[in-house]
C-alpha positions as CSV (number, residue, x, y, z in Angstrom):
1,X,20.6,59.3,76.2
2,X,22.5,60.2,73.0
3,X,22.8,56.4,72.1
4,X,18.9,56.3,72.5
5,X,18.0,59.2,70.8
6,X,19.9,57.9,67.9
7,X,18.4,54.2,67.7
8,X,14.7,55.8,67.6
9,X,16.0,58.2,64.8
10,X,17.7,55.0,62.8
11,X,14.5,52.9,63.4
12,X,12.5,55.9,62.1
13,X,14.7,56.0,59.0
14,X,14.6,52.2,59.0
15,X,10.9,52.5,58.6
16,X,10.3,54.9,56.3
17,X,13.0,53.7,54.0
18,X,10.9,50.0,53.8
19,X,7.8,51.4,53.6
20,X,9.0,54.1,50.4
21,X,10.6,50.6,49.1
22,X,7.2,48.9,49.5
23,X,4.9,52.0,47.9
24,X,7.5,52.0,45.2
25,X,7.3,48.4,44.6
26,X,3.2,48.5,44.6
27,X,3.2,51.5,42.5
28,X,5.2,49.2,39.8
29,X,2.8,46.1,40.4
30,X,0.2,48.9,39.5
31,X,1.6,50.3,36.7
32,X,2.4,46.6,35.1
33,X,-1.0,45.5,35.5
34,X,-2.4,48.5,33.6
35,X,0.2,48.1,30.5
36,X,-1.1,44.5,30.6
37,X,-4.4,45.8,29.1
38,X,-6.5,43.0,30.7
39,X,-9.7,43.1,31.7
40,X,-8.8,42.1,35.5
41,X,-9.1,44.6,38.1
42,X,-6.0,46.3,39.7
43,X,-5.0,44.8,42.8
44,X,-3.1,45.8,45.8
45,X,-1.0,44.0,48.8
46,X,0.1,47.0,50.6
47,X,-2.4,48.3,53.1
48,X,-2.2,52.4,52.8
49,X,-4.9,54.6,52.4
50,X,-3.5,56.7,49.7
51,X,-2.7,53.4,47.5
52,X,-5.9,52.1,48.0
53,X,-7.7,55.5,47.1
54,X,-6.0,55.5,43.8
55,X,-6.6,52.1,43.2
56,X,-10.7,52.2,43.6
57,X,-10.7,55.1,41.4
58,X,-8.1,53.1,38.8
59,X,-10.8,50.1,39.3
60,X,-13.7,52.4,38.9
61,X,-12.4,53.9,35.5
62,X,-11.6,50.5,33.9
63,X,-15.3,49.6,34.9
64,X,-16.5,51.8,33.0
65,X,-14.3,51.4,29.9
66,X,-15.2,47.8,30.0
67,X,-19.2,48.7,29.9
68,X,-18.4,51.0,27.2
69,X,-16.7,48.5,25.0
70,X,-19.6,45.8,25.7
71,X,-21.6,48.3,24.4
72,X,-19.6,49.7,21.6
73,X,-19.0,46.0,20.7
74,X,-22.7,45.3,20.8
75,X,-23.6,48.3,18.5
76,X,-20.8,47.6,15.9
77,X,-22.5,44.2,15.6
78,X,-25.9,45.1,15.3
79,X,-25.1,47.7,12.8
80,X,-22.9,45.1,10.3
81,X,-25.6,42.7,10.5
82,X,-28.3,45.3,9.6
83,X,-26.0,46.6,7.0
84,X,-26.2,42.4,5.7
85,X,-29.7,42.6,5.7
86,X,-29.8,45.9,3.9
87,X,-27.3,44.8,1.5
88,X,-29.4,41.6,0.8
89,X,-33.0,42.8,0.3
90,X,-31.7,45.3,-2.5
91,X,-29.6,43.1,-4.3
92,X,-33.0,41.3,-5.6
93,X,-34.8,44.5,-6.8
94,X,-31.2,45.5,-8.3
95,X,-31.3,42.8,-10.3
96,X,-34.6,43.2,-12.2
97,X,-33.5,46.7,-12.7
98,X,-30.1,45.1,-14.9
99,X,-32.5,42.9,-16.4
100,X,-35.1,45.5,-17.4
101,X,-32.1,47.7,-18.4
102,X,-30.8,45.1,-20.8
103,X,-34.0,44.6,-22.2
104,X,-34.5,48.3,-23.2
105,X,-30.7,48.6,-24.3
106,X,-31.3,45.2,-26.9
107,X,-34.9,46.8,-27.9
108,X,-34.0,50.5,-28.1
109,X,-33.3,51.4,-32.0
110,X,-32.9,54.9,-31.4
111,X,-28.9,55.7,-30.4
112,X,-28.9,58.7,-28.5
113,X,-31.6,57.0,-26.4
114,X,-28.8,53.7,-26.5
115,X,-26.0,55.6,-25.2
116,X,-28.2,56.9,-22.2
117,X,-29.2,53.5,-21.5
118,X,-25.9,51.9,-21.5
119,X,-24.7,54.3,-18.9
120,X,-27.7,53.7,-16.5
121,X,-26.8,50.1,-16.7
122,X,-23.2,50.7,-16.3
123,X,-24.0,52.5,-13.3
124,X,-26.5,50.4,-11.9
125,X,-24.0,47.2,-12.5
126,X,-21.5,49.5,-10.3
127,X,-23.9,49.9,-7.3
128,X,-25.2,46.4,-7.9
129,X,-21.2,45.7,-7.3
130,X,-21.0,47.6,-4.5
131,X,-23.8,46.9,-2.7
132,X,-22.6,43.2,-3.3
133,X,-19.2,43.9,-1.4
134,X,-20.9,45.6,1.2
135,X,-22.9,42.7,2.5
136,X,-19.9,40.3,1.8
137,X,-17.9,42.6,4.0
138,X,-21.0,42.8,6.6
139,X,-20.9,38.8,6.6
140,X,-17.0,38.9,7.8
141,X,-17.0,41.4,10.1
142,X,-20.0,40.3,11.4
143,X,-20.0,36.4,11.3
144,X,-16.4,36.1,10.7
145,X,-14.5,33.7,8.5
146,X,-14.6,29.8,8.8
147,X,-13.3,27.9,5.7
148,X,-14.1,25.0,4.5
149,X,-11.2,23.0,3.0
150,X,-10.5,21.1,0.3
151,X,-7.7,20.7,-2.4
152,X,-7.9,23.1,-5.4
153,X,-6.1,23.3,-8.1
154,X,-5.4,27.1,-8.1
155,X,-4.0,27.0,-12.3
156,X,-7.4,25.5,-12.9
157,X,-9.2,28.5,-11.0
158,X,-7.3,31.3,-12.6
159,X,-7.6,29.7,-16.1
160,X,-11.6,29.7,-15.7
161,X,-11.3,33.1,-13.8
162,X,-9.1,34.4,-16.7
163,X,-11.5,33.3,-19.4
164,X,-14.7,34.1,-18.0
165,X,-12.8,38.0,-17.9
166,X,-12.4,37.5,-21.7
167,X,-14.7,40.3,-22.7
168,X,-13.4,42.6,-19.9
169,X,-9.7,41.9,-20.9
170,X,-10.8,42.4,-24.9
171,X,-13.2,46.0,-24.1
172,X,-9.8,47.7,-22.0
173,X,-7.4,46.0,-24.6
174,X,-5.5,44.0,-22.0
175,X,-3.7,40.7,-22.9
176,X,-4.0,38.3,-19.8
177,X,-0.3,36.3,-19.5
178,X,-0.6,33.0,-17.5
179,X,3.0,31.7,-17.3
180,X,2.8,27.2,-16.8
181,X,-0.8,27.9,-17.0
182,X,-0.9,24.1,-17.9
183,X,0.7,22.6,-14.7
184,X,-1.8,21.9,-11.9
185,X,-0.8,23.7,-8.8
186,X,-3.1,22.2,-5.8
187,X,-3.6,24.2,-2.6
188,X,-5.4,23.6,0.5
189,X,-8.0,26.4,0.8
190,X,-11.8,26.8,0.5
191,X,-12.8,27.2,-3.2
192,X,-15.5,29.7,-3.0
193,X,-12.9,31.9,-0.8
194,X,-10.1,31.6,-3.1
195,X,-12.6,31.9,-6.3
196,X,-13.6,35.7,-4.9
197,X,-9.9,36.1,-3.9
198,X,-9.4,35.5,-7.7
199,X,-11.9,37.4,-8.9
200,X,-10.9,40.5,-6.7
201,X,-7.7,40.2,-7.9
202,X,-8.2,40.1,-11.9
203,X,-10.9,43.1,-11.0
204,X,-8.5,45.2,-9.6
205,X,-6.1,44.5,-12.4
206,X,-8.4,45.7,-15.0
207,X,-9.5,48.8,-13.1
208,X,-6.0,50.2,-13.1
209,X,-3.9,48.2,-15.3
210,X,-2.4,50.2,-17.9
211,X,-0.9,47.7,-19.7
212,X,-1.2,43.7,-19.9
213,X,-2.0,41.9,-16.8
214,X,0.9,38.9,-15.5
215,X,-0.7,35.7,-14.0
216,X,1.9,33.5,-12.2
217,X,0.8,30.1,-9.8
218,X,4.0,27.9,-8.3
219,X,5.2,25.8,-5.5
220,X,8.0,27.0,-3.0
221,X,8.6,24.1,-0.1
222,X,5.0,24.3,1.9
223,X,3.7,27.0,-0.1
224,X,1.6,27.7,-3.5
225,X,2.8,31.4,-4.2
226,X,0.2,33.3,-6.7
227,X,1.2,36.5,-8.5
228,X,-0.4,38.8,-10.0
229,X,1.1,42.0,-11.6
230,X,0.4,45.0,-14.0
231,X,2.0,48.4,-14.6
232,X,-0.4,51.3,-13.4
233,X,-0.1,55.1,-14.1
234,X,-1.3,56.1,-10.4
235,X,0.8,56.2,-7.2
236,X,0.5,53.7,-5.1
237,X,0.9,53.0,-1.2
238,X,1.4,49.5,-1.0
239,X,1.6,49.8,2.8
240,X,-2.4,50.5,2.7
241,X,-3.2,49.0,-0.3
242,X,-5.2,46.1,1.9
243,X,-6.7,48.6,4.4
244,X,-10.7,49.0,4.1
245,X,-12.0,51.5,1.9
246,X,-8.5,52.6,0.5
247,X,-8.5,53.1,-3.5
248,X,-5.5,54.0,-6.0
249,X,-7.9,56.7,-7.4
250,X,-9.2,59.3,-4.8
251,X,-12.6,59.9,-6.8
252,X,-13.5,56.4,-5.9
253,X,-14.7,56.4,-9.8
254,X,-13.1,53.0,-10.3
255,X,-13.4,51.5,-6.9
256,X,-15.2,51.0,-3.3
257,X,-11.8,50.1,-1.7
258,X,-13.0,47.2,-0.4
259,X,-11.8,44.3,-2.8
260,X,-8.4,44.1,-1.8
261,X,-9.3,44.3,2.1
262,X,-11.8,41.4,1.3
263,X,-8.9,39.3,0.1
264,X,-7.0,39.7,3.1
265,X,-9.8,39.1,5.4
266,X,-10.3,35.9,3.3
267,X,-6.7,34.3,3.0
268,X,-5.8,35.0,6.5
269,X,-8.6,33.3,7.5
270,X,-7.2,30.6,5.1
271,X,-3.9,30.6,6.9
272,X,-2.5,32.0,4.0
273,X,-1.0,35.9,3.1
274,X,-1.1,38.6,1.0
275,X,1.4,40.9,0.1
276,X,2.0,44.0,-2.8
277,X,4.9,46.0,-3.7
278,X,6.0,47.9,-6.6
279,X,9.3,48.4,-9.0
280,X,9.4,50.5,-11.6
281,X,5.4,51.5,-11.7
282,X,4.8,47.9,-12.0
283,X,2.5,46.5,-8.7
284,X,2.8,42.8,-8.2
285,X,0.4,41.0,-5.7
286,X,1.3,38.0,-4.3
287,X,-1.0,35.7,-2.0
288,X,0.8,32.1,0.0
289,X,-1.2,29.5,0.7
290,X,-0.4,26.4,2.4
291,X,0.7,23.8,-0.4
292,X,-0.8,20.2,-1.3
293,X,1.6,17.3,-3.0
294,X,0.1,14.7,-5.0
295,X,0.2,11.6,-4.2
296,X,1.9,9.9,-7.4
C-alpha cells in the first residue's frame, strides 16, 4: 500500500515537473517571438488554457499596433507629399517676389528706402531657401532616394561650386583653400546629388565659419574622401550635427537645420558616408564615396 501510495505521488511529481518544464519552455518561445519585433502572430504548441488566453490577448494587441502603424505610415506619407506640393506651388510666386524686389532695390534712389528693400529681399531669399529645402526634404522622405550614376570628377565640382560662391566668400571675408585643386579625383555618384551635397556643404561653411574655409578631395584604396573644414565660434555636437532640424545656432537665424541632414540622406543613398568631428574649435566634415580609376 505504502509502495503504491508512493508511485502515484512520484508520477504526480513526474507530471507536474514536465508540464512546469513545458510552460516554461512556451513562455520563452513567447517571449523570443515578441523581442523579434515581427509582424507574425505569436504562436503556441502547448495546449493550456491559461497560455492560450494570454496569447489571444498578445495576438490581439499586436493587431492593433499593426493597424495603427498602416495608418500612421499612411498619414506620414500623405502629409510629406502635401508638404511637396505646398513647397512647389510657392516657390513660383517666391520668385517674382525676388525679381520684383531686385527691380525696386536697382530703381530705388532714395537710401533709407534701399536699406529697407535689401532686407525684404534678404529675407524673402531666406524663406525662398527654406521653402526650397522643405520640398527637397518632402521628395526624400516621401519618394526616397534612387541615384543615378555616373563618374564625376568631384575636384571639378568643388572648383565650380567654389567659384560660383565667389561673392559669398568675398561679402563674409572668407578665403576658400582648395588643396590639389588641379588633380581630377573621379567618383561614382549621381552629379545632381553630389552637386547639392556640395552646395550644402560650402553653405554651411559660410554660415558659421569664422575664419577661412579648407577644401580637400583624395583617393584612399576604394574611396574618394572629401573634406571640408572651418573654425567656428559656437559649440558644436557633432553627434547631431546630421540629425533633421538641428542647427549650431539655437535662434535658427542662420539655418533651417536641414542641409546637413539632406547630405546624409543623399550620400547614403549613394553608398557613400558622412562624418564631422572637431579639434581645437575647428569642425571638419568629411563625406566617402565609392572611388573610380582611370583607365590609362
Amino acid at each position: 500500500m505504502e509502495y503504491f501510495i508512493i508511485l502515484i505521488l512520484f508520477a504526480a511529481v513526474l507530471i507536474l515537473a514536465v508540464k512546469s518544464y513545458l510552460l516554461k519552455k512556451q513562455l520563452r518561445s513567447i517571449f523570443y517571438q515578441l523581442r523579434e519585433e515581427q509582424t507574425k502572430l505569436v504562436t503556441v504548441e502547448l495546449v493550456d488554457r491559461n497560455i492560450e488566453k494570454v496569447v489571444q490577448e498578445i495576438n490581439t494587441l499586436l493587431e492593433r499596433i499593426q493597424q495603427a502603424v498602416i495608418k500612421s505610415n499612411a498619414s506620414s506619407a500623405v502629409l510629406k507629399s502635401s508638404i511637396a506640393d505646398i513647397s512647389h506651388d510657392m516657390k513660383t510666386p517666391l520668385t517674382s517676389v525676388i525679381g520684383y524686389l531686385q527691380l525696386a532695390q536697382k530703381e530705388c534712389e532714395d537710401e533709407k528706402m534701399g536699406e529697407i528693400i535689401k532686407t525684404c529681399l534678404e529675407r524673402t531669399r531666406y524663406l525662398n531657401a527654406l521653402i526650397n529645402d522643405f520640398f527637397e526634404l518632402s521628395v526624400i522622405e516621401s519618394q526616397g532616394c534612387i541615384p543615378k550614376f555616373e563618374n564625376v570628377d568631384v575636384a571639378g565640382m568643388l572648383c565650380e561650386q567654389i567659384l560660383a560662391n565667389h561673392p559669398v566668400f568675398e561679402e563674409k571675408n572668407i578665403t576658400p583653400h582648395f588643396e590639389n585643386s588641379d588633380q581630377s579625383v573621379i567618383v561614382s555618384a549621381d552629379p545632381n546629388m553630389l552637386n547639392r551635397v556640395i552646395q550644402n556643404l560650402i553653405s554651411n561653411g559660410v554660415k558659421y565659419a569664422s575664419g577661412d574655409i579648407s577644401f580637400r578631395a583624395c583617393r584612399e584604396n576604394e574611396w574618394v574622401i572629401v573634406t571640408v573644414s572651418n573654425p567656428v565660434n559656437t559649440d558644436v555636437d557633432v553627434a547631431h550635427i546630421f540629425d533633421r532640424f538641428y542647427t549650431q545656432d539655437k535662434s535658427r537665424s542662420k539655418g533651417n537645420g536641414m542641409g546637413l541632414y539632406i547630405c546624409r540622406q543623399l550620400i547614403e543613398a549613394m553608398g557613400g558616408s558622412i562624418s564631422a568631428e572637431m579639434n581645437q574649435n575647428r569642425l571638419s566634415i568629411k563625406v566617402m564615396l565609392n572611388s573610380v580609376r582611370l583607365q590609362h
